[in-house]
C-alpha positions, 0 to 999 in steps of 0.5 A: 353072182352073189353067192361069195358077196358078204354083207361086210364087204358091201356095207359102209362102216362110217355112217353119219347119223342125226340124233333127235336133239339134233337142230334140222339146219345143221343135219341139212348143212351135213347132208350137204356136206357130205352129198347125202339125200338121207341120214338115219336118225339114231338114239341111244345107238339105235336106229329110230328112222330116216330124214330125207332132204326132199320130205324136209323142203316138201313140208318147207315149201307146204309152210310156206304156201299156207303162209303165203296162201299162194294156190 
């Protein structure tokens, strides 16, 4: 079935990306934006790794419990 499917015909050329220098809060209002769960991370054109919106308010909500000291 996927015998004649080439890699350029499936792929997104247009890919927003974060760089590290990056503040969180605009790359969280981007991927909001533009409906992404996750952005890659890129430095110096290339691919250094990944940020996912549910890792990001996971750790949130880990600060705020040990803020909190909520059980």
């Amino acid at each position: 079935m996927y015998d004649m499917v080439f890699l350029n015909q499936v792929m997104d050329a247009e890919v927003i990306t974060a760089s590290l220098e990056d503040d969180l809060q605009d790359v969280l209002d981007s991927m909001d934006l533009n409906n992404m769960d996750t952005i890659p991370v890129v430095e110096n054109d290339r691919f250094v790794g990944m940020i996912a919106k549910t890792r990001v308010l996971d750790l949130y909500r880990r600060e705020l419990i040990m803020q909190t000291n909520i059980q």
